[in-house]
PDB file with one MODEL, atoms N, CA, C and O in Angstrom:
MODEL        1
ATOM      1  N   UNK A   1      67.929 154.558 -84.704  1.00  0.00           N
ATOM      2  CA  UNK A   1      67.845 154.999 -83.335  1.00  0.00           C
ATOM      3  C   UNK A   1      67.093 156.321 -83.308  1.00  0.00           C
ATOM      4  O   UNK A   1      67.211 157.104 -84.250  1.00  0.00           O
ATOM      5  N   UNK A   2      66.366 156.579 -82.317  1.00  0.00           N
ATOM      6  CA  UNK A   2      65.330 157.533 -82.329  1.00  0.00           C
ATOM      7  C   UNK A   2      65.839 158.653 -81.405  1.00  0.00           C
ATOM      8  O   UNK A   2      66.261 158.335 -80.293  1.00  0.00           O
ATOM      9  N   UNK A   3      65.829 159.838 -81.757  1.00  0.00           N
ATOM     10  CA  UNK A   3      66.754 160.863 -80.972  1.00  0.00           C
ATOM     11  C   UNK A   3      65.386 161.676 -80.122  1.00  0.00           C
ATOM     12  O   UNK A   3      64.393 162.083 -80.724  1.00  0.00           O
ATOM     13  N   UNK A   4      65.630 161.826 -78.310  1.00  0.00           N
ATOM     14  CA  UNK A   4      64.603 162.201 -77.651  1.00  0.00           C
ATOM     15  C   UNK A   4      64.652 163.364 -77.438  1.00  0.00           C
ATOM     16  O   UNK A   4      63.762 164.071 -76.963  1.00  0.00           O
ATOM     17  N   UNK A   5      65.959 163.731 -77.855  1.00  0.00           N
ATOM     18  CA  UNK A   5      66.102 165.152 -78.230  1.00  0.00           C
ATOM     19  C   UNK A   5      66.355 165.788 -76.306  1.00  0.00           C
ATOM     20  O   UNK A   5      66.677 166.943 -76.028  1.00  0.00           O
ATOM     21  N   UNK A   6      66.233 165.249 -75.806  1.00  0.00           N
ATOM     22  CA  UNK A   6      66.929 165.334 -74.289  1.00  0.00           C
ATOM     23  C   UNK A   6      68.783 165.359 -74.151  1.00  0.00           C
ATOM     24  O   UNK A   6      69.584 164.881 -74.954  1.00  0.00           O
ATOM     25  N   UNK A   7      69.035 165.995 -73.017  1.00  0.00           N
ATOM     26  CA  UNK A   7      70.191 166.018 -72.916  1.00  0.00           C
ATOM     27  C   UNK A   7      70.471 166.042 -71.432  1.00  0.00           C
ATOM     28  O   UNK A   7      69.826 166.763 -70.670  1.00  0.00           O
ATOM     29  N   UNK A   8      71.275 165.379 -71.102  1.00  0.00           N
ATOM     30  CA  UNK A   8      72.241 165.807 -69.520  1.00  0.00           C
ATOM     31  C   UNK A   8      73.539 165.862 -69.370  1.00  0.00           C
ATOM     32  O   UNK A   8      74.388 165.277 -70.042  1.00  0.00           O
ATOM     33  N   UNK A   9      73.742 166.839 -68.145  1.00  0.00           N
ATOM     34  CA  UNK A   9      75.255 166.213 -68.268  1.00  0.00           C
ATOM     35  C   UNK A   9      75.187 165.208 -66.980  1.00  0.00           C
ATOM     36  O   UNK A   9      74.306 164.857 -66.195  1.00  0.00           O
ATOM     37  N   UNK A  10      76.917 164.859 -67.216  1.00  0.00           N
ATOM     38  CA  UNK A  10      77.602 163.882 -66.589  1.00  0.00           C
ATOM     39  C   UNK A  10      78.266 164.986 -65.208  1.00  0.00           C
ATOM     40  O   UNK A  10      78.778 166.096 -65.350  1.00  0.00           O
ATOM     41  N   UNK A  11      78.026 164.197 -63.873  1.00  0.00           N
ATOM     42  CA  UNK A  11      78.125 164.953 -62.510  1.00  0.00           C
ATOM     43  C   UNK A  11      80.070 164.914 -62.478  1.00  0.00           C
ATOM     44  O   UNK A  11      80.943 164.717 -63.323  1.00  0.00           O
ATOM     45  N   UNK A  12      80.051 165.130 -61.445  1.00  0.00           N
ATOM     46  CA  UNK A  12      81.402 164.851 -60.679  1.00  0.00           C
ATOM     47  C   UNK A  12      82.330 163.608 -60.704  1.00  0.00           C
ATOM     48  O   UNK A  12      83.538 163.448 -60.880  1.00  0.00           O
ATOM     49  N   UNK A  13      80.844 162.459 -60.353  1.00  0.00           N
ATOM     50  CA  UNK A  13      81.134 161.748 -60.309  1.00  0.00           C
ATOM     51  C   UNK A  13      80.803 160.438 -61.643  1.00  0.00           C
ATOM     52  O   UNK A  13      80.833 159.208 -61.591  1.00  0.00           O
ATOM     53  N   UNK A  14      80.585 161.129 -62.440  1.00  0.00           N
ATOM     54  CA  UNK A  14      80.365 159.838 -63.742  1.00  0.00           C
ATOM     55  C   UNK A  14      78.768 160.059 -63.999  1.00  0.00           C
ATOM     56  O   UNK A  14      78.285 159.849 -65.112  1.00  0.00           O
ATOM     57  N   UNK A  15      78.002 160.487 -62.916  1.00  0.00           N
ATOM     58  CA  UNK A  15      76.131 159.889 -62.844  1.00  0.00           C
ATOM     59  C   UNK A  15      75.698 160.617 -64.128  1.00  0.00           C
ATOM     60  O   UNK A  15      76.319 161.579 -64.579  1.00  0.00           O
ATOM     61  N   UNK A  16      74.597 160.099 -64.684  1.00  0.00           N
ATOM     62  CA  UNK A  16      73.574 160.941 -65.116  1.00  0.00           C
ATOM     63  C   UNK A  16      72.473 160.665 -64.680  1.00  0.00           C
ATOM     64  O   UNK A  16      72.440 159.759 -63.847  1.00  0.00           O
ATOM     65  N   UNK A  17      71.069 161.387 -65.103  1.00  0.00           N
ATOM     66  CA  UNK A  17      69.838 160.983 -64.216  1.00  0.00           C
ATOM     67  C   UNK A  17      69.567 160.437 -65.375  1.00  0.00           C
ATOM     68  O   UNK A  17      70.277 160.448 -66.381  1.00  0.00           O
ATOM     69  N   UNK A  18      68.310 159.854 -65.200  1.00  0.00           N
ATOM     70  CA  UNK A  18      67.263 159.453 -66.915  1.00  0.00           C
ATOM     71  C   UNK A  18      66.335 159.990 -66.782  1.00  0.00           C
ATOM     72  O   UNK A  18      65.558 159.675 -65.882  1.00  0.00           O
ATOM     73  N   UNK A  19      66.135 160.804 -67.474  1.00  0.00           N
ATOM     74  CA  UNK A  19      64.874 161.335 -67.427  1.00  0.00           C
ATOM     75  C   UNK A  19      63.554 160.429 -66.978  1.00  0.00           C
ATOM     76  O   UNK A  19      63.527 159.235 -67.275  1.00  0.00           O
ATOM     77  N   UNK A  20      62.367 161.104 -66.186  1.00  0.00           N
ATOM     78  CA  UNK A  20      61.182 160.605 -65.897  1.00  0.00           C
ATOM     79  C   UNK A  20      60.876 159.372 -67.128  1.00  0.00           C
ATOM     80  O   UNK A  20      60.879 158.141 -67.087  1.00  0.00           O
ATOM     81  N   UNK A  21      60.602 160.443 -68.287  1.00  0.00           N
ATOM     82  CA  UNK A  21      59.681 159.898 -69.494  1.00  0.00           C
ATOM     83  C   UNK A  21      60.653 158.668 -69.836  1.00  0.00           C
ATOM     84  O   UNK A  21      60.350 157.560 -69.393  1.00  0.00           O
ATOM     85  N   UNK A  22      61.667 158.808 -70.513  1.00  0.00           N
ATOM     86  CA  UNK A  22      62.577 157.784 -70.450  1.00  0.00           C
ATOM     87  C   UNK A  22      61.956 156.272 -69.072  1.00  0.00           C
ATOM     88  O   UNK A  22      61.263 155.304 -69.384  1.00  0.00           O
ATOM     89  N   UNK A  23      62.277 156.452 -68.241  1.00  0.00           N
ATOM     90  CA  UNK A  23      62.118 155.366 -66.870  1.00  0.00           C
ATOM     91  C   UNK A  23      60.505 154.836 -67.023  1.00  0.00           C
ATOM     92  O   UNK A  23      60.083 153.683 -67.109  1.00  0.00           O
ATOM     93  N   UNK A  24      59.884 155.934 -67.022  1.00  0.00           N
ATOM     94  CA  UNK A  24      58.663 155.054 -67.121  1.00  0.00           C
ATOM     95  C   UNK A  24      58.171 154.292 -68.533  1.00  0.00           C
ATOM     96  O   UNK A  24      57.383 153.354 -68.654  1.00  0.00           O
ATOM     97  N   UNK A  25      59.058 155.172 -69.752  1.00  0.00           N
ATOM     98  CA  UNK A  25      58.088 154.237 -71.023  1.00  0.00           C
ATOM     99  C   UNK A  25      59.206 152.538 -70.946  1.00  0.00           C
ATOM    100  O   UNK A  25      58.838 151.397 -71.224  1.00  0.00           O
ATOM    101  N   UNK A  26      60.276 152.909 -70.577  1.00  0.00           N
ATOM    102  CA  UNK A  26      61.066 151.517 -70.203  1.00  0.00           C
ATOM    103  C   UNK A  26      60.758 151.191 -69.358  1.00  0.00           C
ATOM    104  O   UNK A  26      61.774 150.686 -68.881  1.00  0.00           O
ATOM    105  N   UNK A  27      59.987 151.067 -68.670  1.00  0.00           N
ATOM    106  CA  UNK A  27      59.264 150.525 -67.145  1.00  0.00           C
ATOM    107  C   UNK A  27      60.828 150.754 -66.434  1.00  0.00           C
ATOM    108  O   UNK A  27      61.229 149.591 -66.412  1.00  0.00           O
ATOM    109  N   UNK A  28      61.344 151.147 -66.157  1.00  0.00           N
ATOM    110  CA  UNK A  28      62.518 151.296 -65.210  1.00  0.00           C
ATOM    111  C   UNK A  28      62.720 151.967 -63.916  1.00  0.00           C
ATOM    112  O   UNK A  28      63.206 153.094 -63.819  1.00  0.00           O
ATOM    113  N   UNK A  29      62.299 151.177 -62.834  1.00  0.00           N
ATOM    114  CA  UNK A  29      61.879 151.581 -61.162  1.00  0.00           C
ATOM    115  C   UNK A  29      63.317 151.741 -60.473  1.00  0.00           C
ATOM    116  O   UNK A  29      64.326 151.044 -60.576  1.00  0.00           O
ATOM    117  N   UNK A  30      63.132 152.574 -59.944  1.00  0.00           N
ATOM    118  CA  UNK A  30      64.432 152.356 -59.011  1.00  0.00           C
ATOM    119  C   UNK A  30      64.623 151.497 -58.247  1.00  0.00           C
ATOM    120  O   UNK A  30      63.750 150.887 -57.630  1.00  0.00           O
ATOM    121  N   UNK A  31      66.491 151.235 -58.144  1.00  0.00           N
ATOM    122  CA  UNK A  31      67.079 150.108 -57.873  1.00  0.00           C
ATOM    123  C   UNK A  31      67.190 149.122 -58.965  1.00  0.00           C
ATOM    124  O   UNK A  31      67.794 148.067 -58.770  1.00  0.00           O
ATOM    125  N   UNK A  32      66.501 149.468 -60.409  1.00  0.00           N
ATOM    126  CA  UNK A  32      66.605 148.550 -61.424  1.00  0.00           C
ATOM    127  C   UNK A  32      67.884 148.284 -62.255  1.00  0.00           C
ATOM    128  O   UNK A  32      68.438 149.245 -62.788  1.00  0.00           O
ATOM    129  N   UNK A  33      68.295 147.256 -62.371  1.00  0.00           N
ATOM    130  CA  UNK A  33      69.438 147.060 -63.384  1.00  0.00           C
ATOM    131  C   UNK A  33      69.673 147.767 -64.734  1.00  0.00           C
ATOM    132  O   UNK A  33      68.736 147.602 -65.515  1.00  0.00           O
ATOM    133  N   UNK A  34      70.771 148.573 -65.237  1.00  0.00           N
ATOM    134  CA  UNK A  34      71.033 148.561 -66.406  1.00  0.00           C
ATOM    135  C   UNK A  34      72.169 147.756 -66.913  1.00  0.00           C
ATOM    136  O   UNK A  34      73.069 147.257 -66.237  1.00  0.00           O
ATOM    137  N   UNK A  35      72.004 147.698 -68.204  1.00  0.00           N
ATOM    138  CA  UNK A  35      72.899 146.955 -68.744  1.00  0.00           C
ATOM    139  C   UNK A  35      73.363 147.889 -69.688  1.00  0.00           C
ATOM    140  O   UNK A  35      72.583 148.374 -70.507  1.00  0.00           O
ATOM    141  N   UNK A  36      74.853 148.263 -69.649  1.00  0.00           N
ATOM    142  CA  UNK A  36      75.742 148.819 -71.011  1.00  0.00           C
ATOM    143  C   UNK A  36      76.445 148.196 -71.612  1.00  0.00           C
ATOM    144  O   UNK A  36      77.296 147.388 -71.241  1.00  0.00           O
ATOM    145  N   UNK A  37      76.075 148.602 -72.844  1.00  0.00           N
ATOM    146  CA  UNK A  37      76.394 148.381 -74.316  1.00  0.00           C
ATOM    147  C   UNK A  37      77.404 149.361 -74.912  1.00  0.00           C
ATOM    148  O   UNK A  37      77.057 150.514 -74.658  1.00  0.00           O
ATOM    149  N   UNK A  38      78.581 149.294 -75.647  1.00  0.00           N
ATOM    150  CA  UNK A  38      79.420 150.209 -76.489  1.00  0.00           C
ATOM    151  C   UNK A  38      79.295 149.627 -78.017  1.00  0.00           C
ATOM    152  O   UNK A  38      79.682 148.515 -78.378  1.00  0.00           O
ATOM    153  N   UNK A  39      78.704 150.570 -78.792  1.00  0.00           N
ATOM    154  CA  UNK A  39      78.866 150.483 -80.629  1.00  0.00           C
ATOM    155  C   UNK A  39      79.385 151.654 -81.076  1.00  0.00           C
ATOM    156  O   UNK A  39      79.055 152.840 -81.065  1.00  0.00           O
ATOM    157  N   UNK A  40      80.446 150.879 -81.544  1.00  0.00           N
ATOM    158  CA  UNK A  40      81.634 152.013 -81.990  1.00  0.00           C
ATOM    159  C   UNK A  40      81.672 152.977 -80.967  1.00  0.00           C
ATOM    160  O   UNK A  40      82.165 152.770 -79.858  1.00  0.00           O
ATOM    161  N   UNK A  41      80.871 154.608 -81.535  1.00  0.00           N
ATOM    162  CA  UNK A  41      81.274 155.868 -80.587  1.00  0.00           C
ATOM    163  C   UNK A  41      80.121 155.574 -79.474  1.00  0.00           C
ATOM    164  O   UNK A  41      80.402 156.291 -78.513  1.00  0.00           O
ATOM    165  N   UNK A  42      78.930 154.817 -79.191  1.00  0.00           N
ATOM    166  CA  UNK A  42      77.591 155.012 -78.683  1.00  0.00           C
ATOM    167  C   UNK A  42      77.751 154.134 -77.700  1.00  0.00           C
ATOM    168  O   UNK A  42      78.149 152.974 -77.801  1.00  0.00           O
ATOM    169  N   UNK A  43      77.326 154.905 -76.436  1.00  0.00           N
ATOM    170  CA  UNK A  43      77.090 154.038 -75.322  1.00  0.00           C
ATOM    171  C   UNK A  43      75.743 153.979 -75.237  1.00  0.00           C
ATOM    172  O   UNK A  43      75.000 154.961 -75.235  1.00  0.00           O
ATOM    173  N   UNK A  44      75.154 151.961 -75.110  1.00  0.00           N
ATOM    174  CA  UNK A  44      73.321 151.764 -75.204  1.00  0.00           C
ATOM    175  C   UNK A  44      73.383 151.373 -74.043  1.00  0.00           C
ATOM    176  O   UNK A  44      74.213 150.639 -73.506  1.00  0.00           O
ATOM    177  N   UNK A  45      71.608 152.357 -73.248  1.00  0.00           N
ATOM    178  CA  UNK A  45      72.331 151.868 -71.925  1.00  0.00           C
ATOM    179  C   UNK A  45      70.801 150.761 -72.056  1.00  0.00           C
ATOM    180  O   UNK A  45      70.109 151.067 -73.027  1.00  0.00           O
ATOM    181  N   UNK A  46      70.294 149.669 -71.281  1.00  0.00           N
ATOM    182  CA  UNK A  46      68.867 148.778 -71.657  1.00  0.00           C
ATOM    183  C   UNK A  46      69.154 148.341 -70.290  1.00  0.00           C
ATOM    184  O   UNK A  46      70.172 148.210 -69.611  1.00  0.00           O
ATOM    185  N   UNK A  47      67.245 148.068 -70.041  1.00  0.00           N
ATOM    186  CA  UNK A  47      67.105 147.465 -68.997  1.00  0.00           C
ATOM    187  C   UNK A  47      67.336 146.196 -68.751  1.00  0.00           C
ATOM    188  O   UNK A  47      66.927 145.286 -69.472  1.00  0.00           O
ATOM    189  N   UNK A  48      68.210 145.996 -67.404  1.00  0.00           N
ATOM    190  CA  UNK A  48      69.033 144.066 -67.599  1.00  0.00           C
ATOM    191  C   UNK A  48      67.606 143.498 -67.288  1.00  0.00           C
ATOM    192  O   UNK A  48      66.754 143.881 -66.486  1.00  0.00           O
ATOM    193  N   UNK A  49      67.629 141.991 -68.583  1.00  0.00           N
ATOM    194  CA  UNK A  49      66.415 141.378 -68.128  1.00  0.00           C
ATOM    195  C   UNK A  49      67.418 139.931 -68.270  1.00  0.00           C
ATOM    196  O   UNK A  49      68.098 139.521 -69.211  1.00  0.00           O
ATOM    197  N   UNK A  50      67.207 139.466 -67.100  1.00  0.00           N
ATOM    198  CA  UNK A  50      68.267 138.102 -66.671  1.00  0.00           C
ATOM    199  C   UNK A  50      67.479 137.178 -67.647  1.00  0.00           C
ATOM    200  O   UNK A  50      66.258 137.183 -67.804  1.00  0.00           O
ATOM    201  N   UNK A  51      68.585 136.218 -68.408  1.00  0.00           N
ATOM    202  CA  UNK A  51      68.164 135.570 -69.825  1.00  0.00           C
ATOM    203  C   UNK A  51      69.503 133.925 -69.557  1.00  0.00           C
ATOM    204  O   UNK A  51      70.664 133.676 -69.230  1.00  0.00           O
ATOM    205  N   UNK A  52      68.122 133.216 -70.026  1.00  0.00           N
ATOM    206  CA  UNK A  52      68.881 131.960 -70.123  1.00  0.00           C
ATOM    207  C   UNK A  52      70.479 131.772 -71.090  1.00  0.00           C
ATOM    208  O   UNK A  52      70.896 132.220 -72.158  1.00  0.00           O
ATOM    209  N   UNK A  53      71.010 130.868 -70.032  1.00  0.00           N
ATOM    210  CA  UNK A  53      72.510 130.797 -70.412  1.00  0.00           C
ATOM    211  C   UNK A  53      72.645 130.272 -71.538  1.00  0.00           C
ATOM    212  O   UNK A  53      73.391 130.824 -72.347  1.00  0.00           O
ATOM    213  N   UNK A  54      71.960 129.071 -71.887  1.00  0.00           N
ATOM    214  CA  UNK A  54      72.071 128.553 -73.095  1.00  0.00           C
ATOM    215  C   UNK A  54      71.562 129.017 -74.373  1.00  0.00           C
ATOM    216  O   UNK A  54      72.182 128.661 -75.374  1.00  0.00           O
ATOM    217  N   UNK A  55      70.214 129.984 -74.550  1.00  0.00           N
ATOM    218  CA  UNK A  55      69.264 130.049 -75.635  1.00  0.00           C
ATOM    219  C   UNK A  55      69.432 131.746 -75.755  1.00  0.00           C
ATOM    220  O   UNK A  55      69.613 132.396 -76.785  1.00  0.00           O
ATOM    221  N   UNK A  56      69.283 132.354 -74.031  1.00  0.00           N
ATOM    222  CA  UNK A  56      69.452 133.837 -74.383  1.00  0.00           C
ATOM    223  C   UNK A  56      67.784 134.309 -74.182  1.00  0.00           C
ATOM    224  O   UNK A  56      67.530 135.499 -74.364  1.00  0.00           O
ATOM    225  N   UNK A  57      67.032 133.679 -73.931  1.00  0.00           N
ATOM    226  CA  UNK A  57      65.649 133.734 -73.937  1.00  0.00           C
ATOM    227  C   UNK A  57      65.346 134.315 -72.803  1.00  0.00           C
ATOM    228  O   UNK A  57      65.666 133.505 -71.933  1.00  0.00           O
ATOM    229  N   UNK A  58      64.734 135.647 -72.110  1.00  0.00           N
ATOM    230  CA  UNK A  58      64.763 136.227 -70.698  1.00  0.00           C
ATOM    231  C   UNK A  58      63.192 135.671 -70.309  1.00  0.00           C
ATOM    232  O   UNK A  58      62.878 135.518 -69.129  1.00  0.00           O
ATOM    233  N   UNK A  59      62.606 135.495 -70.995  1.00  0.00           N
ATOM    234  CA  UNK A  59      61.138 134.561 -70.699  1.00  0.00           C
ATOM    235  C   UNK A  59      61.264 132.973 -69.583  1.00  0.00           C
ATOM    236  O   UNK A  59      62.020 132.026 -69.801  1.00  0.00           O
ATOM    237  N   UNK A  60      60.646 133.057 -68.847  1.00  0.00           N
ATOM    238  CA  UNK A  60      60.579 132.133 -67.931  1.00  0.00           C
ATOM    239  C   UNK A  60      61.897 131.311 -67.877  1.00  0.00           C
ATOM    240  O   UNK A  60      62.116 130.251 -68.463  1.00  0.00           O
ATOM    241  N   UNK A  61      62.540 131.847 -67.247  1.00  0.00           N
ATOM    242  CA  UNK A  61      63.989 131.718 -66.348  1.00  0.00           C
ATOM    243  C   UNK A  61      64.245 131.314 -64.585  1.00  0.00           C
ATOM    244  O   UNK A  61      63.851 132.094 -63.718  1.00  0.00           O
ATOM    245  N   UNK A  62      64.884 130.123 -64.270  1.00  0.00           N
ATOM    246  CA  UNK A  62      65.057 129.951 -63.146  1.00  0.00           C
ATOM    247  C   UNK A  62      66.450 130.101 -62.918  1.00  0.00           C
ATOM    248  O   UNK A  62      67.325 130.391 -63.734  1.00  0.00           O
ATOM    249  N   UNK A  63      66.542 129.866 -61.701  1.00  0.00           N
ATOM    250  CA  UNK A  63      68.171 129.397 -61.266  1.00  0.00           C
ATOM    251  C   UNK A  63      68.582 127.796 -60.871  1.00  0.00           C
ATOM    252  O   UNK A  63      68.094 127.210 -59.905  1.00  0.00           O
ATOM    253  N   UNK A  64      69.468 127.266 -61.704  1.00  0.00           N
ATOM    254  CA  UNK A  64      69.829 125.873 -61.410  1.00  0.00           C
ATOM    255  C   UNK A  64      71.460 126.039 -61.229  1.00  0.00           C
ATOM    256  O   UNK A  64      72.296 126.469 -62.024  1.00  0.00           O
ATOM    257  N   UNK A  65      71.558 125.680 -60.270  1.00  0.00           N
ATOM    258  CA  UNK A  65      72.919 126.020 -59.578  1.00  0.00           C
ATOM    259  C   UNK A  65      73.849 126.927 -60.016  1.00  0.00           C
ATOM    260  O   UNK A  65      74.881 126.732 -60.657  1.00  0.00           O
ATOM    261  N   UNK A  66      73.362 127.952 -59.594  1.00  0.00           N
ATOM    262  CA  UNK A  66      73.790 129.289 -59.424  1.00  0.00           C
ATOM    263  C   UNK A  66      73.953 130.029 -61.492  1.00  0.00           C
ATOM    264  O   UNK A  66      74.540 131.007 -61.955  1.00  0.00           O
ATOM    265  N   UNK A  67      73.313 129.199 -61.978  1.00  0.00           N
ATOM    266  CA  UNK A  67      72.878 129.725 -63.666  1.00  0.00           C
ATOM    267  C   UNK A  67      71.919 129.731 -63.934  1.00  0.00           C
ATOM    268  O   UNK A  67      71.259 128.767 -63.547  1.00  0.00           O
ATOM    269  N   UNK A  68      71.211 130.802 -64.763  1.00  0.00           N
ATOM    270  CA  UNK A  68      69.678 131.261 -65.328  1.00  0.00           C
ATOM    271  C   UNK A  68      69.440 130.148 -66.439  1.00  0.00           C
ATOM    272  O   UNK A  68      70.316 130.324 -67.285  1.00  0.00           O
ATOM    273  N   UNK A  69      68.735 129.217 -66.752  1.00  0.00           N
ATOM    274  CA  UNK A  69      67.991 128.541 -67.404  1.00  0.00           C
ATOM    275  C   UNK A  69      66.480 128.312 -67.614  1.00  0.00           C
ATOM    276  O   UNK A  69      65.633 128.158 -66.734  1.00  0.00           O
ATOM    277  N   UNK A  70      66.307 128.321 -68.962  1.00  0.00           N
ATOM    278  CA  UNK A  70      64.875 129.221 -69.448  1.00  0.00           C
ATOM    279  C   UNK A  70      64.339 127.589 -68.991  1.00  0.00           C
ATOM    280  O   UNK A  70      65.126 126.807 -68.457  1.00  0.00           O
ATOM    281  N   UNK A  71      62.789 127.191 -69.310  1.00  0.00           N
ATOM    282  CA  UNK A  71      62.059 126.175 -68.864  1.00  0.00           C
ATOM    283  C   UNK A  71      62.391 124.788 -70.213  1.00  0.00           C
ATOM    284  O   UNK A  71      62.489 123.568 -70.088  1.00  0.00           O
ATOM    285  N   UNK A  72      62.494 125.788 -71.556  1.00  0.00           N
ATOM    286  CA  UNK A  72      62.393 124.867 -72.734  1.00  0.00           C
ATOM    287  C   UNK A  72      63.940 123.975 -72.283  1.00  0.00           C
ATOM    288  O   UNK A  72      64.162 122.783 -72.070  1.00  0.00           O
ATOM    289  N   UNK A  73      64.867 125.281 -72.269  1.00  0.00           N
ATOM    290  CA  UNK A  73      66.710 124.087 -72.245  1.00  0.00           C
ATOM    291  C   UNK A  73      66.664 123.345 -71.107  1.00  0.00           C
ATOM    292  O   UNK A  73      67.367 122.344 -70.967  1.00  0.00           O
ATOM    293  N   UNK A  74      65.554 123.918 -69.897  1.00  0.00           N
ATOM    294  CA  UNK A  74      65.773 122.660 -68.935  1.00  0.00           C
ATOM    295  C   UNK A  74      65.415 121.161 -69.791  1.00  0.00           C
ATOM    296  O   UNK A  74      66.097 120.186 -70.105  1.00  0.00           O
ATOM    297  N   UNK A  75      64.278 121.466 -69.940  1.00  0.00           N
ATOM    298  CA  UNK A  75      63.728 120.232 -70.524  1.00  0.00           C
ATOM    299  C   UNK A  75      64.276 119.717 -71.602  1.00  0.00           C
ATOM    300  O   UNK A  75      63.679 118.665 -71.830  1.00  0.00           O
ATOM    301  N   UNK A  76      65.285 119.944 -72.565  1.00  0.00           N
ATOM    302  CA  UNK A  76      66.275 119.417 -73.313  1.00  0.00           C
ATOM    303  C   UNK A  76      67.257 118.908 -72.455  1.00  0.00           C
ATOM    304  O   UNK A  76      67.569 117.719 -72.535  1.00  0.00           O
ATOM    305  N   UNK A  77      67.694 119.531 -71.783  1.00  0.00           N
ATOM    306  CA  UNK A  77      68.757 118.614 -70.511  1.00  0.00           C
ATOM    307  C   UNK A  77      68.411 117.621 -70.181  1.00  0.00           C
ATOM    308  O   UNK A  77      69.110 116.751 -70.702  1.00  0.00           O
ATOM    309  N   UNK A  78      67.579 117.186 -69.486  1.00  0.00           N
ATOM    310  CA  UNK A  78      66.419 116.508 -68.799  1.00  0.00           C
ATOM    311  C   UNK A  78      66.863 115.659 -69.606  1.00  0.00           C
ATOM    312  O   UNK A  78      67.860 114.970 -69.386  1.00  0.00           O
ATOM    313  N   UNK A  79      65.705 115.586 -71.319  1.00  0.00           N
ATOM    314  CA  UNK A  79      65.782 114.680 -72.269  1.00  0.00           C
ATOM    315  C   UNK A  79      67.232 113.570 -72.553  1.00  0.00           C
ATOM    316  O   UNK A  79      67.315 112.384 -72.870  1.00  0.00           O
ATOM    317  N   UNK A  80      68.251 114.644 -72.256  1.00  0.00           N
ATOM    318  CA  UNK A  80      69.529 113.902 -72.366  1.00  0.00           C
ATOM    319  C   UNK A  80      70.010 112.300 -71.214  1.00  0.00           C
ATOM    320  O   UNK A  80      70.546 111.198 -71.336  1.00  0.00           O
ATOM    321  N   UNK A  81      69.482 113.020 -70.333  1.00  0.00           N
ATOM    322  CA  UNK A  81      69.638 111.371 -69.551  1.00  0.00           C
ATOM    323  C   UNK A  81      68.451 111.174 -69.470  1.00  0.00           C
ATOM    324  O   UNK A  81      68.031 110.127 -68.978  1.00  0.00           O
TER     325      UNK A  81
ENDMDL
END
């Protein structure tokens, strides 16, 4: 893990900001999803990229009743009947 050598604190209410440099080299726009992670003492925070239910693959993903499925597991479904 690569240390950015940045620091903030934590507000009143829980927030922190992310730094500029941070948001833009993660492409991360506001209103964007994060996703947290806990290892051991480390909270990872990553940008949510919605990922097929079955494979985990966030690459070309739809919604089929009300679940993210990538294009390949559709077409294994499919194959089944």
């Amino acid at each position: 893990m690569k240390s950015t050598g940045m620091v903030r604190k934590i507000d009143e209410l829980g927030r922190i900001v992310l730094p500029i440099e941070i948001r833009n080299h993660m492409d991360i726009k506001s209103r964007d999803s994060i996703e947290i992670f806990v290892d051991g003492d480390k909270i990872i925070l990553s940008k949510y990229q919605p990922a097929c239910l079955f494979c985990g693959n966030a690459g070309n993903v739809i919604y089929f009743k009300g679940k993210l499925i990538c294009s390949e597991c559709l077409e294994k479904i499919k194959e089944q009947f």
